[in-house]
LUMSE-521008 format. One record per atom (N, C-alpha, C): residue in one letter; atom name; x, y, z. Coordinates in pm, whole numbers. Layout:
{r->a, a->CA, xx->X, yy->Y, zz->Z};
...
This chain:
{r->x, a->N, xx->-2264, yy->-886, zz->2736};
{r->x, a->CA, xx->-2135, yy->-929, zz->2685};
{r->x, a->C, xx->-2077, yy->-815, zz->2601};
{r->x, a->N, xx->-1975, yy->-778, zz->2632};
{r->x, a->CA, xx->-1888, yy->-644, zz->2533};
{r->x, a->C, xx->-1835, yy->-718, zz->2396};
{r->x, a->N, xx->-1835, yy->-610, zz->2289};
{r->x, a->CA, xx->-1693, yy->-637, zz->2202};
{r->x, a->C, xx->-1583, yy->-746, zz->2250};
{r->x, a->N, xx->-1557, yy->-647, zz->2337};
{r->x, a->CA, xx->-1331, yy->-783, zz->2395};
{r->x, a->C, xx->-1410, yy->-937, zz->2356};
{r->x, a->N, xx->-1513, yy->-968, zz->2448};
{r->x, a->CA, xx->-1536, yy->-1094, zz->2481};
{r->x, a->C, xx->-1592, yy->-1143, zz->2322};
{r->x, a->N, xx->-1674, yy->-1119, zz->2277};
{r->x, a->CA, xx->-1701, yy->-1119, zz->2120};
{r->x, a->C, xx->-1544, yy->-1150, zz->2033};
{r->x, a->N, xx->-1476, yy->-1076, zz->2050};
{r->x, a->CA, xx->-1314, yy->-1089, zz->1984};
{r->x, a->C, xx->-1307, yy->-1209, zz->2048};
{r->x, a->N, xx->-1268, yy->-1230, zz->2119};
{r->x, a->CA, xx->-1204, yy->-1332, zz->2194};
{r->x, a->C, xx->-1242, yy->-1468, zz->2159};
{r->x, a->N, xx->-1371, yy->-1472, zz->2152};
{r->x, a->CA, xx->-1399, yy->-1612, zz->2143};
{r->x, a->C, xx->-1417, yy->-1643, zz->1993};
{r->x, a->N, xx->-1428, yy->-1506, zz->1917};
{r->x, a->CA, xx->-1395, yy->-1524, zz->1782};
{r->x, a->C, xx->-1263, yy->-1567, zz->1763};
{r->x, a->N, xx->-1170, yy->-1509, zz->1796};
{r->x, a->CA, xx->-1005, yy->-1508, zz->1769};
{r->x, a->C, xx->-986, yy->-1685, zz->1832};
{r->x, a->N, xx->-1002, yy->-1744, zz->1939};
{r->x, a->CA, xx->-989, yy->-1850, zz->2015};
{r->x, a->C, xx->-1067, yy->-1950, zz->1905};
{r->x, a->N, xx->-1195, yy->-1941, zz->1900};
{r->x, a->CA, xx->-1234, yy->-2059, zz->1787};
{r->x, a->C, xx->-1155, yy->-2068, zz->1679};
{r->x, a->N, xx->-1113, yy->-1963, zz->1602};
{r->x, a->CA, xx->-1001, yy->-1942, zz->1467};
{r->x, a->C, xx->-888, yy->-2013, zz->1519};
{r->x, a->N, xx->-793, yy->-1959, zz->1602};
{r->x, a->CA, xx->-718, yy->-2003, zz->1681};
{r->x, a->C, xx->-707, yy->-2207, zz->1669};
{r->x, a->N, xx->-828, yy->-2184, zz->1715};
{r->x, a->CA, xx->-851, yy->-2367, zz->1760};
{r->x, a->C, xx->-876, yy->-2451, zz->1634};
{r->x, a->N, xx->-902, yy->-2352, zz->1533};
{r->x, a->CA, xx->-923, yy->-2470, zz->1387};
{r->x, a->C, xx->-838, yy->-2424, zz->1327};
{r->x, a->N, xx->-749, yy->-2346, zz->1354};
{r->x, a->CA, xx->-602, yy->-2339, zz->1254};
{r->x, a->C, xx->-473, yy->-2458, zz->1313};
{r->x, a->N, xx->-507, yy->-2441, zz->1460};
{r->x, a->CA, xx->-408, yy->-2573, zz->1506};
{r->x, a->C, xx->-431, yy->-2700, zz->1480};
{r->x, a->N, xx->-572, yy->-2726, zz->1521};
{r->x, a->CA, xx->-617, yy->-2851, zz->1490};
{r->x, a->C, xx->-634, yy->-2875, zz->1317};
{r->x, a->N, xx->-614, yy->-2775, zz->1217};
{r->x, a->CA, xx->-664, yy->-2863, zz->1111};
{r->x, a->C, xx->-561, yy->-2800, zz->993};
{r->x, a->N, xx->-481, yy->-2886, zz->932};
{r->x, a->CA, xx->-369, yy->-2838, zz->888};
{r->x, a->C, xx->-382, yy->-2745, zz->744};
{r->x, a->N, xx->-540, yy->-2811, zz->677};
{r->x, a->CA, xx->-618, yy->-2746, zz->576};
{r->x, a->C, xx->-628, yy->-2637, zz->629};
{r->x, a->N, xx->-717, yy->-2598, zz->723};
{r->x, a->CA, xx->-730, yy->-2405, zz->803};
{r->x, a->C, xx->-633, yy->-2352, zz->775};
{r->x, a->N, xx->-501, yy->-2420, zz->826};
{r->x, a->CA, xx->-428, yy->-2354, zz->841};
{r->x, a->C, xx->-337, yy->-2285, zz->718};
{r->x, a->N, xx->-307, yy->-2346, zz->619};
{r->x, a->CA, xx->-337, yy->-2332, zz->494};
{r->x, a->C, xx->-342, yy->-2221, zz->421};
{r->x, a->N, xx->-567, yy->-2265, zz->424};
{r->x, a->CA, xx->-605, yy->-2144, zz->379};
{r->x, a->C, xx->-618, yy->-2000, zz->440};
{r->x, a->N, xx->-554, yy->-2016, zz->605};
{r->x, a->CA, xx->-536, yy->-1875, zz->625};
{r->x, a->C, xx->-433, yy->-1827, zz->607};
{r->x, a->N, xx->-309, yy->-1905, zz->584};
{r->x, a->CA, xx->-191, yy->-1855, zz->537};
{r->x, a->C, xx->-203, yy->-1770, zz->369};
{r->x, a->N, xx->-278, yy->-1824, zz->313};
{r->x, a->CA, xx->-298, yy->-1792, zz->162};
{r->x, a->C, xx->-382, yy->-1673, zz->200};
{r->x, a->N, xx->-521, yy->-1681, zz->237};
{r->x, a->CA, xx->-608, yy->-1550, zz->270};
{r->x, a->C, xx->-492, yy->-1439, zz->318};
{r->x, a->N, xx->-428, yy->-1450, zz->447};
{r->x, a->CA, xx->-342, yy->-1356, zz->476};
{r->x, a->C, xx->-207, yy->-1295, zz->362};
{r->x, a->N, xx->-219, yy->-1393, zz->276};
{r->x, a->CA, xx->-125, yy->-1334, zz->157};
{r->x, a->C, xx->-189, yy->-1259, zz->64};
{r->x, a->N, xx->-279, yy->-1348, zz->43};
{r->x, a->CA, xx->-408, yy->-1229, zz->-77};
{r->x, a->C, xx->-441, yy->-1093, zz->-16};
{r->x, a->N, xx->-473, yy->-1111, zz->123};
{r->x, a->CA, xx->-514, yy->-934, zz->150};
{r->x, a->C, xx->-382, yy->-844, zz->150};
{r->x, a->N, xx->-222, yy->-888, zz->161};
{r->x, a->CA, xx->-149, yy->-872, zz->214};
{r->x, a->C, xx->-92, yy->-789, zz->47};
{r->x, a->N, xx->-147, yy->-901, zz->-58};
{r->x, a->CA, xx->-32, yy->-837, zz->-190};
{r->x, a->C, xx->-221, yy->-734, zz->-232};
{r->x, a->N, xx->-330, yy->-749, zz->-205};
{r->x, a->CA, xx->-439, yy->-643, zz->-281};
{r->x, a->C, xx->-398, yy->-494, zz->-173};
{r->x, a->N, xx->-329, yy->-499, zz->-36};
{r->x, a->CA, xx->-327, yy->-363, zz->-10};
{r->x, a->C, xx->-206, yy->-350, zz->-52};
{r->x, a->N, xx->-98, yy->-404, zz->-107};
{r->x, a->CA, xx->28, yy->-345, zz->-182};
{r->x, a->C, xx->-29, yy->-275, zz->-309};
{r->x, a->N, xx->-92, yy->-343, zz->-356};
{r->x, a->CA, xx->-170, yy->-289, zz->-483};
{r->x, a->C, xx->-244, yy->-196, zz->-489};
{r->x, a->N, xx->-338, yy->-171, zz->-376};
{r->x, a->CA, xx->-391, yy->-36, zz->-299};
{r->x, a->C, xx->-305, yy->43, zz->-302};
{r->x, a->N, xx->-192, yy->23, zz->-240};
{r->x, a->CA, xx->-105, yy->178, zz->-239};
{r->x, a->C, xx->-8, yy->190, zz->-301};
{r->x, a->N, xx->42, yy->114, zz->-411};
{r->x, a->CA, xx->70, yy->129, zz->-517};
{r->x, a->C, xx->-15, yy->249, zz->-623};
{r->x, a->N, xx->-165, yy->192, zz->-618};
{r->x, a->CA, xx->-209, yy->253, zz->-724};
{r->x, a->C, xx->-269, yy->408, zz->-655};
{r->x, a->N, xx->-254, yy->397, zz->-531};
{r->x, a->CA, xx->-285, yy->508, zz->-478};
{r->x, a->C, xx->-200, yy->665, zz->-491};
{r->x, a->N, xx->-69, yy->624, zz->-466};
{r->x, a->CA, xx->76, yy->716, zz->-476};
{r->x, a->C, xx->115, yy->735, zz->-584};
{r->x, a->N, xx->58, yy->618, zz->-693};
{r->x, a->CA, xx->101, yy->627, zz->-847};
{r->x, a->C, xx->30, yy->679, zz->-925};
{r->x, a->N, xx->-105, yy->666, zz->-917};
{r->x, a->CA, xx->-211, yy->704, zz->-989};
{r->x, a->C, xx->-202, yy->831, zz->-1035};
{r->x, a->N, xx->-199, yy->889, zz->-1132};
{r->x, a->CA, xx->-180, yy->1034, zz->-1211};
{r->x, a->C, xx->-286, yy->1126, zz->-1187};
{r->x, a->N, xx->-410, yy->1026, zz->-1131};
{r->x, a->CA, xx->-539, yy->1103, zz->-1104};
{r->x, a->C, xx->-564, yy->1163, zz->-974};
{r->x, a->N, xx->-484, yy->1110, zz->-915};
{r->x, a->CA, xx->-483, yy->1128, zz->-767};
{r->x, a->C, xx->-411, yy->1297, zz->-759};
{r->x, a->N, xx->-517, yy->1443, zz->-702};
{r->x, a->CA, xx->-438, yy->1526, zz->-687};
{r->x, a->C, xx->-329, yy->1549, zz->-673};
{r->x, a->N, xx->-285, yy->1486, zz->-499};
{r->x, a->CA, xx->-151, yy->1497, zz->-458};
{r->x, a->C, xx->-41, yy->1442, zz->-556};
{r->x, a->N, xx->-45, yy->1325, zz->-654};
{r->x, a->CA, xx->54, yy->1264, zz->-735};
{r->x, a->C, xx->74, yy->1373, zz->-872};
{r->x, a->N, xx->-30, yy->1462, zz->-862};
{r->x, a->CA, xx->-40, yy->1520, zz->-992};
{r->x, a->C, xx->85, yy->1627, zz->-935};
{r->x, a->N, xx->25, yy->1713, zz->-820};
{r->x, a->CA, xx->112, yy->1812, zz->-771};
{r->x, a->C, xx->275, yy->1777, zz->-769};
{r->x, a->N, xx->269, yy->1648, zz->-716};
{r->x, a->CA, xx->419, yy->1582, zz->-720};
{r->x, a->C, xx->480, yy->1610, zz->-846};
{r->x, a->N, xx->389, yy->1526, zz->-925};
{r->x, a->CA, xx->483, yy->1547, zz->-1043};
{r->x, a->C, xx->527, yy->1695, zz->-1160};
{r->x, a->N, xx->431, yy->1756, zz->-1086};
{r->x, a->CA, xx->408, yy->1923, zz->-1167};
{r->x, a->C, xx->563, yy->1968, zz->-1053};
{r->x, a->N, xx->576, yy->1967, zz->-986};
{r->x, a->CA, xx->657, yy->2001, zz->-861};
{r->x, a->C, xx->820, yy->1966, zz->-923};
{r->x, a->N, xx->823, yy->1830, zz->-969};
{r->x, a->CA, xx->932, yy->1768, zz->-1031};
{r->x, a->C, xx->986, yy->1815, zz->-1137};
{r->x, a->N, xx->864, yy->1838, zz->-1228};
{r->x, a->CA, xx->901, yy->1862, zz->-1359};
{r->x, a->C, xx->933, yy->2018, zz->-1361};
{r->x, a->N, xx->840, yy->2065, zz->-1268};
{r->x, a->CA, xx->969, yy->2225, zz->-1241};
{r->x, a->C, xx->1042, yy->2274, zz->-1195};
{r->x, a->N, xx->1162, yy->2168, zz->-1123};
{r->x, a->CA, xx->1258, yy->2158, zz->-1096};
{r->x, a->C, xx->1349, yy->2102, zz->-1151};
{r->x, a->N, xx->1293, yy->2021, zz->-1299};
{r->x, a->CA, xx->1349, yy->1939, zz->-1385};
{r->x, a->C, xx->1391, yy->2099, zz->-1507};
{r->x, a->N, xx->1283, yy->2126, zz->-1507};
{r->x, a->CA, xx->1256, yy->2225, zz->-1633};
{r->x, a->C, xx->1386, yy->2370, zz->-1579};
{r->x, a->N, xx->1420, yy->2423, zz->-1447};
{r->x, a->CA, xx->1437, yy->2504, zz->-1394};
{r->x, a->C, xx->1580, yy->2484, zz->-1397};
{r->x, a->N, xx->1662, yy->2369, zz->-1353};
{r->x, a->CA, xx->1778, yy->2333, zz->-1371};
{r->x, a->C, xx->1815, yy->2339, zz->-1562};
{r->x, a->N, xx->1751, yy->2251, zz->-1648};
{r->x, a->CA, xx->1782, yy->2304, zz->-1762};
{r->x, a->C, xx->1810, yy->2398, zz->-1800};
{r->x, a->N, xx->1686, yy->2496, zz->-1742};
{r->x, a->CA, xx->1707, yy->2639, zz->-1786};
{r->x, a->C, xx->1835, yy->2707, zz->-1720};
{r->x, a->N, xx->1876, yy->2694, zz->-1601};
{r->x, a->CA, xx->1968, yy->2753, zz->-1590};
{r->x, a->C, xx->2145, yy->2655, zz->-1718};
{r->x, a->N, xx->2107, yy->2564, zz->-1689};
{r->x, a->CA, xx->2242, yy->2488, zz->-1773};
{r->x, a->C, xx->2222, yy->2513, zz->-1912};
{r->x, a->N, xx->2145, yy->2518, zz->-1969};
{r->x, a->CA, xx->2133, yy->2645, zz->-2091};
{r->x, a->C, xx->2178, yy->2769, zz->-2087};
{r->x, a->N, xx->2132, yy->2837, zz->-2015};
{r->x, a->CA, xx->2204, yy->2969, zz->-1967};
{r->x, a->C, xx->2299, yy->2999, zz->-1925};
{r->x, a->N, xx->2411, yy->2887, zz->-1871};
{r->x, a->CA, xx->2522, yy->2864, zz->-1821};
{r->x, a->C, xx->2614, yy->2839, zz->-1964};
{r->x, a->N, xx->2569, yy->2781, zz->-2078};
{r->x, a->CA, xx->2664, yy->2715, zz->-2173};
{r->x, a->C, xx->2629, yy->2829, zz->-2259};
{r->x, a->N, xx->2534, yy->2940, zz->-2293};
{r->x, a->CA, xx->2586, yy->3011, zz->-2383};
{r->x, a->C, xx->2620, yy->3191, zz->-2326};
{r->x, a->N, xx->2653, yy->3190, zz->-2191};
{r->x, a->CA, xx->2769, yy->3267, zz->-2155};
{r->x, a->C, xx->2859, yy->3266, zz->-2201};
């Protein structure tokens, strides 16, 4: 017996106690919300995280383009 068939009759039994039982059905609506808002939160804290190299570079990247424009509009106002 392969994997597919393994899926299948996994997915089909699930399937068959979410229709038939209005409780299942329910709690897989809720399960599918809980995993749904912990990987928002995953990549939230992933892209945000200050620790995270790439977010660090981002923001070093920003802030010297933040810092670089000042400097020139400083340099512009006492011409």
């Amino acid at each position: 017996m392969t994997a597919q068939y393994v899926y299948l009759i996994i997915f089909a039994c699930a399937a068959y106690l979410i229709v038939t039982d209005e409780s299942i059905a329910k709690a897989f609506y809720y399960v599918t919300k809980i995993v749904k808002n912990k990987f928002e939160i995953f990549k939230w804290w992933l892209l945000n995280n200050p620790r995270n190299p790439i977010v660090k570079y981002m923001m070093w990247r920003r802030s010297n383009r933040l810092a670089k424009e000042l400097m020139d509009e400083l340099q512009s106002k006492n011409k």
